[in-house]
Every structure is written in structure tokens, then in C-alpha cells.
N, C-alpha and C positions, 0 to 999 in steps of 0.2 A: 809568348811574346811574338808577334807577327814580324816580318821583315819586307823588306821592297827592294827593287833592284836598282830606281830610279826615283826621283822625287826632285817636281819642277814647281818651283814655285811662283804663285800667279798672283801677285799684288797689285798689275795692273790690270784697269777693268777690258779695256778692249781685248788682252790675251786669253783671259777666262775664259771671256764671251766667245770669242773664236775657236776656244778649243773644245765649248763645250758642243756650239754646233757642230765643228768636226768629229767630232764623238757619235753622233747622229748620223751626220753623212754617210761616214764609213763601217755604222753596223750595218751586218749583215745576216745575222739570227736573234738577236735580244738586245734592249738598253732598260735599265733600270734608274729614276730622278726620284730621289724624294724631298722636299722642299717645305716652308713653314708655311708659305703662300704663292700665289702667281696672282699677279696684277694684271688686267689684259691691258697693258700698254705694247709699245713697236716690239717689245721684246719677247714678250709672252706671245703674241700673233709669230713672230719667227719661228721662235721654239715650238709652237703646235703643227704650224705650215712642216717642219723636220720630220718633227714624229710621224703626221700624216704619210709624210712620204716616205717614209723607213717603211710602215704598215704595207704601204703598197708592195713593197719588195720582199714580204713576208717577213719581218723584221715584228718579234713579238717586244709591246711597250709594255711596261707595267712603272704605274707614276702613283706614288703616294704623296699625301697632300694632309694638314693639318686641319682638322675641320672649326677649330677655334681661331688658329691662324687667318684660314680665309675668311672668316667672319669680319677679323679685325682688319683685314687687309682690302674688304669689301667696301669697308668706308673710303676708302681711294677711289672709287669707281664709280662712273657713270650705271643708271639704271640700265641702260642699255649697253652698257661693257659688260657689265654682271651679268646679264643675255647673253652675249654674244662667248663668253667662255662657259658658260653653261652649256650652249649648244658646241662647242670643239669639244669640251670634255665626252658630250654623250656621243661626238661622232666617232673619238678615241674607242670606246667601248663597246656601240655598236659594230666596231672592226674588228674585234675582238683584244681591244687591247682591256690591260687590267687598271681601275682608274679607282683608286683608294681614299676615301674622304676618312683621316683619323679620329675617331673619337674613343674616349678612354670607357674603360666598363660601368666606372662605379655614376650616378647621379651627382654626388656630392663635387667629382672631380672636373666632369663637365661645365657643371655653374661654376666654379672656381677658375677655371681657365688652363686646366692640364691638356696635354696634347704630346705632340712631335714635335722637335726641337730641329734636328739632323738633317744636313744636307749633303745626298750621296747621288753619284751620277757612273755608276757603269756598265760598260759594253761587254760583249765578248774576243773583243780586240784585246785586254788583259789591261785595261786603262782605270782608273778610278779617278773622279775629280772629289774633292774634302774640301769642306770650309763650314765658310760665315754666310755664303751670300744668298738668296732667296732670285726667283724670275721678278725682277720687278726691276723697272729704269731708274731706282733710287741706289739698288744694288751694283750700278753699271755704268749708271752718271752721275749719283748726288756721293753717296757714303763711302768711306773706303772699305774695304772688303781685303779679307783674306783666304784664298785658296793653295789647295797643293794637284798637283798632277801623279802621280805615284802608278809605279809596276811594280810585280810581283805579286808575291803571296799574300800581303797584306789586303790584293784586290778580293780576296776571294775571303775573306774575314771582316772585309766592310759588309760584301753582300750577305754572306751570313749575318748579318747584324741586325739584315732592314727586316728579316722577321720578329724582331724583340721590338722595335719600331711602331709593329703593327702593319708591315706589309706581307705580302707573300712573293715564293722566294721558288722558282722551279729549278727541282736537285739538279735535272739534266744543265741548266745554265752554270750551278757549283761545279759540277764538273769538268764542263769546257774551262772553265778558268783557272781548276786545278791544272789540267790538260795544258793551256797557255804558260803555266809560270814550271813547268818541267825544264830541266838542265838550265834554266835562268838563274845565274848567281843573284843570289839577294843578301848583301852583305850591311847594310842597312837597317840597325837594329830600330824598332818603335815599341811603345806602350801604347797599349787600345783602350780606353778610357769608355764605359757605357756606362747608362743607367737607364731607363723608364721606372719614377719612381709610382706610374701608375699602375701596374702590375705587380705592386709589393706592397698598395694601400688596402685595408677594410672598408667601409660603406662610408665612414666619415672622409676619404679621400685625404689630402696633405692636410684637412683641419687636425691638430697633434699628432703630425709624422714623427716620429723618431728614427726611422729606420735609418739603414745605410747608404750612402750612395757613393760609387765608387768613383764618379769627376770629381765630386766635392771633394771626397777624401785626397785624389791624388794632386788639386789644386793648394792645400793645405799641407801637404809633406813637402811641396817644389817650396811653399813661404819657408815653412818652419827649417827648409833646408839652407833656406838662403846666407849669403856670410859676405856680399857686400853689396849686391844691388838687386832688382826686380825690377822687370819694364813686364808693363800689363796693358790690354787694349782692351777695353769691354763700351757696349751699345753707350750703356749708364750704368755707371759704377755705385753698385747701390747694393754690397753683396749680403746675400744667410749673414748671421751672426756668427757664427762658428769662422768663416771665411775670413770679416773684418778683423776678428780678433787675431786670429795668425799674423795680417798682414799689420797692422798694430803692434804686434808683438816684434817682429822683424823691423818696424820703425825703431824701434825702442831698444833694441840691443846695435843698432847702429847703421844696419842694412839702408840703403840709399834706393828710396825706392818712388816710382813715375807714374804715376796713372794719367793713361789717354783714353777721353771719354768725349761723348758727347754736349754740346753746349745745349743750354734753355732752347735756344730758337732752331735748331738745328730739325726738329722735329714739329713743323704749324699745326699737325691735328691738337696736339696738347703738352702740356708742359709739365703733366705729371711725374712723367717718371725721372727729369732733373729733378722734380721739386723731393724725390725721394732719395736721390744722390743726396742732393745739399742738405739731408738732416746729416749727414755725417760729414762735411765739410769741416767744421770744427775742431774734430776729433784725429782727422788725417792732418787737417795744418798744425797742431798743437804737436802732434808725433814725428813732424817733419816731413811728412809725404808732400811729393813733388804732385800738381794736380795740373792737368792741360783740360782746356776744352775745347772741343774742334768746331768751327763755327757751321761747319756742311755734314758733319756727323761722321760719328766713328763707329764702324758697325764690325770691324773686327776683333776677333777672341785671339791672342796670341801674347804668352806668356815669355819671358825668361829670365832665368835665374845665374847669378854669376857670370853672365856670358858665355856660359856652360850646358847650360838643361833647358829645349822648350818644349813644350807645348803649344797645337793651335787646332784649332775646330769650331764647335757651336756652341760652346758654354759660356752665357754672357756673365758676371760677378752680381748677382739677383737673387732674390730668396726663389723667383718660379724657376728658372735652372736647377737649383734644388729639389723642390717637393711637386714639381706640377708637372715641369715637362723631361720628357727624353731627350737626354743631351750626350755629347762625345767629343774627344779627345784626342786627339794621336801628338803622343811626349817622346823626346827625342834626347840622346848626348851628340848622337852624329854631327859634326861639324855640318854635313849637307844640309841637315836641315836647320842647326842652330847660326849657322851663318846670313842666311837671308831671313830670317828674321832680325838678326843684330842691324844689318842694314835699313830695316825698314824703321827699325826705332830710332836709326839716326837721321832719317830723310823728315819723319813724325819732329824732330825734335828742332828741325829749324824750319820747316810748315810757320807759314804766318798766319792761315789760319787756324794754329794751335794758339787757342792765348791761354796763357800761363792765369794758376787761380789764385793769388796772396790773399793775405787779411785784409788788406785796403782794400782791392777789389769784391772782397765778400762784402765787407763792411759799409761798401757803397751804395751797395744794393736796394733799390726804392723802396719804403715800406712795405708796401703791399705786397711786396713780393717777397720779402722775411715773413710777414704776417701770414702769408701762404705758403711759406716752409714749415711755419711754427705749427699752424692748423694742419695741414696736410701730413706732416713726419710721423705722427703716432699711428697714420695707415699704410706705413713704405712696404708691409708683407702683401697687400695687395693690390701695388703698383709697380 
């Protein structure tokens, strides 16, 4: 069980944003990002413009990047953005920094859409940034996002982690951060939640996964623990089977429970993956779950139970969080960190752009657009 000595949470985007640069700035031998995607918008041009300059100061980068992600993140982009970060990445590399495009072993898991999930950002100043958020000005000005700041020993067990990721990971940097979190009180207990369920597939890839996975799993013990309420934040609520049924179950023995997700329009490329949410709309109003939809998008993971237990990271409530991509977790009792989240689900809970989901409001919904839940629902595994 890893612990921290410090643990600042970043709900707002401009603090991120600034901290993450500062993160940059003030390396001075190594920073390690790894991310689902970069968008070359004003933000991804900043962030490279840093690294570049860290480079100069002999500052080794090593940036892992989803190679499925960027694909899908690519339809954002101009023909000639897509250039124009092609050419930063190779000038990354050519400097010798380490510039990692993930893809999974198997063929099967590739066409499927498995990849990296995880978004981790540390120095050797003894800092680690955690979250939801991705390089991209929807992570910064459209969606909300959740991060944490965190010291300690915990830094040095995220970066151990990005090699399970599929990054590479140099021992001499493990060690400087062991080195940084010496006679540092870390009294701040956490749970590390990992998975890549792409290194524990055969040739068929998540087509009939069974295997284990330890977020799913420990998402599913926080429901099954629950005994009066669950507040939850996922992209689109549209979880594994295994996962609804828990939360289902906790509907039904009395547990009072909130889902904050994203609305239809919140997302213009497509309206798929609401359209995969709302087969289960039904079934959560019938059980009594409370459903919001945030009309600019909810893009953060952050869990809690009884006002007692969170969790928060990169695991959206989705069957590919399950079986396709590497996802993580860091689950908490400490007040430090279950307190700012209890806060953010009460600032969420009087948002006007959270509108509340009832039956009338389902019910109202234009044909065509039930007809395209009704058609689309029997593919929600892969949406």
C-alpha cells in the first residue's frame, strides 16, 4: 500500500495547467507524461515548447502516448496540425528524448481499440500529477477534469508503473525519488489500483476475456461496500456488466446513489457512446439512481462511498476500461483526499449545466433518437 506525504487536489483547470508546466520548468534531470492523446492545440504547442526547453538544459523526457488514442484524437486535427506534432515529436527524439507511441502485442487487441489509459506526469523534484485529463484544450477549457498533486513514496510507485503501461522507466530516475521521499513523513494511506488487461490477453485479445482486473475489481468492492450513498463521475456511464450490476444491487438494498456523466451533445464528433449510456437509462431510473448530464462534458473518474472511501484516476465506468485499455486508480479513507472530492460533488450537484435525467425527460426524447438507442444498444461493448 503506497502512502504520500502531500496530496493537492486540482479540480480547477487553470491550476493543473500551471502546475503542470511548473513541473517542466523546474526539472532539472528527468520528467516523465504519459497521456491518451495530445491535440496540437495552444496547449500541446506549450507543453512541447517546455519539454524542448528542459532538453536544452539536459533534462532527459520520456513521453508515452497511446497509439489508438492518437488515432481517435487525430480526427480533432488539422492535416497540417497532425504535421506540425509529428514534426515536435521527432524533434523530442532526435534530442534524445524517449517518445513512446503505445500499442498493445496481440493483432486482435489493436483492431479492437486496446491501448493506455493512464495519465502520469513526474519529475525528480518528488512530484507526481494523477488524473483524468489528456493535452488537449477540451481537458482545460470544455470538460471538467480531475487531478491530484501528491508527494511521497507513492511518486515513485506511479513511475514504476509506466513500465506495465508500456513505457520505459530508467532505475537511476527510481532511485533519485526514492532518494527525495527519505525522512519524508508519509502518513497518508492510498490504494494503487492497476491493470493492462492487454498483457494478460491470448491472440483473441478482450474478444471472451475472463480474466481479472484489479480496478474493475476494486470499483465493485467500494459499490458492494456501500450502506447509504455513491457519487460517481465517469466520461459516459455505460459500465462492464459486472460493474452495473453491483451498482444496481446498491440501488436496491437502499443505497442512494448519483451518476455524473456526460450529455448527447457534449461530445459533436458523435453521439455514440451516450447512445451506449442510455440503453441502461431505464434500468438505473427503475432502481432509483439519480442520473445528471453535464451539457460541456464530464470527463472526470472520481468515486465516493458513504462520504467515507474515494477513489479517483482514469477509469471511465465502460466495458473498454475493462478489457482493452490500462487503467488506474489511487482509493483513499484519508479525509485529505475524501474531503475534496465530497466538495466537488456538491459544487457538480448545483452546476446548471448538470440537468438532472427523469422519465419525462427520457420519455421525451424524439423518435429517432430512442430508435437509435434501440438499434445501437446491442453494440454498447464496442462503444
Amino acid at each position: 500500500m503506497p502512502s504520500a506525504s502531500a496530496l493537492l487536489p486540482l479540480w480547477d483547470r487553470a491550476a493543473e495547467w500551471t502546475r503542470r508546466l511548473a513541473m517542466i520548468h523546474d526539472a532539472r534531470s528527468f520528467v516523465y507524461l504519459s497521456t491518451f492523446y495530445i491535440e496540437y492545440d495552444t496547449y500541446a504547442v506549450e507543453l512541447l515548447l517546455a519539454l524542448r526547453a528542459a532538453q536544452r538544459r539536459g533534462v532527459a523526457v520520456n513521453l508515452l502516448v497511446d497509439a489508438f488514442g492518437q488515432r481517435l484524437g487525430a480526427v480533432l486535427m488539422s492535416p497540417h496540425q497532425r504535421t506540425a506534432l509529428a514534426r515536435e515529436l521527432d524533434a523530442l527524439r532526435a534530442n534524445g528524448g524517449v517518445v513512446t507511441m503505445y500499442r498493445p502485442p496481440r493483432i486482435a487487441q489493436r483492431i479492437l481499440g486496446g491501448g493506455q489509459h493512464v495519465k502520469i506526469q513526474v519529475s525528480e523534484k518528488g512530484e507526481a500529477i494523477f488524473g483524468s485529463s489528456n493535452i488537449t484544450k477540451s481537458s482545460f477549457e470544455g470538460w471538467n477534469e480531475y487531478s491530484v498533486a501528491l508527494r511521497g513514496p507513492v511518486v515513485r510507485t506511479l513511475l514504476e508503473s509506466y513500465r506495465e503501461l508500456g513505457g520505459s522507466v530508467e532505475a537511476v530516475h527510481l532511485e533519485q525519488l526514492g532518494q527525495a521521499a527519505v525522512g519524508v513523513a508519509a502518513d497518508l494511506a492510498l490504494d494503487y489500483w492497476l491493470c493492462n488487461p492487454n498483457v494478460r490477453q491470448g491472440w483473441r485479445g478482450p474478444l471472451g476475456w475472463r480474466g481479472r482486473n484489479e480496478v474493475t475489481d476494486g470499483m465493485i468492492d467500494m459499490l458492494d461496500a456501500a450502506r447509504t450513498s455513491v457519487l460517481l463521475t465517469s466520461f459516459y456511464f455505460k459500465p462492464a456488466a459486472p460493474l452495473l450490476d453491483a451498482l444496481l444491487r446498491a440501488a436496491r438494498r437502499g443505497v442512494r446513489i448519483e451518476v455524473y456523466h456526460s450529455h448527447r451533445d457534449a461530445l459533436p464528433a458523435t453521439d455514440l457512446a451516450w447512445l451506449a449510456a442510455a440503453v441502461s437509462y431505464e434500468r438505473l431510473l427503475e432502481a432509483g439512481v439519480v442520473v445528471y448530464e453535464n451539457l460541456h462534458g464530464e470527463h472526470s473518474k472520481i468515486v465516493v462511498v458513504d462520504g467515507s472511501w474515494a477513489a479517483f484516476g482514469s477509469y471511465n465506468f465502460e466495458d473498454a476500461a475493462h478489457d482493452r485499455l490500462a487503467e488506474a486508480m489511487l482509493a483513499s479513507r484519508d479525509p485529505r483526499a475524501v474531503e475534496p472530492a465530497i466538495a466537488i460533488f456538491d459544487e457538480l450537484r448545483g452546476d446548471p449545466d448538470n440537468v438532472r435525467l427523469t422519465r419525462e425527460s427520457f420519455g421525451s426524447l424524439p423518435s429517432r433518437v430512442k430508435t437509435r438507442i434501440s438499434r445501437y444498444g446491442r453494440f454498447k461493448w464496442w462503444m
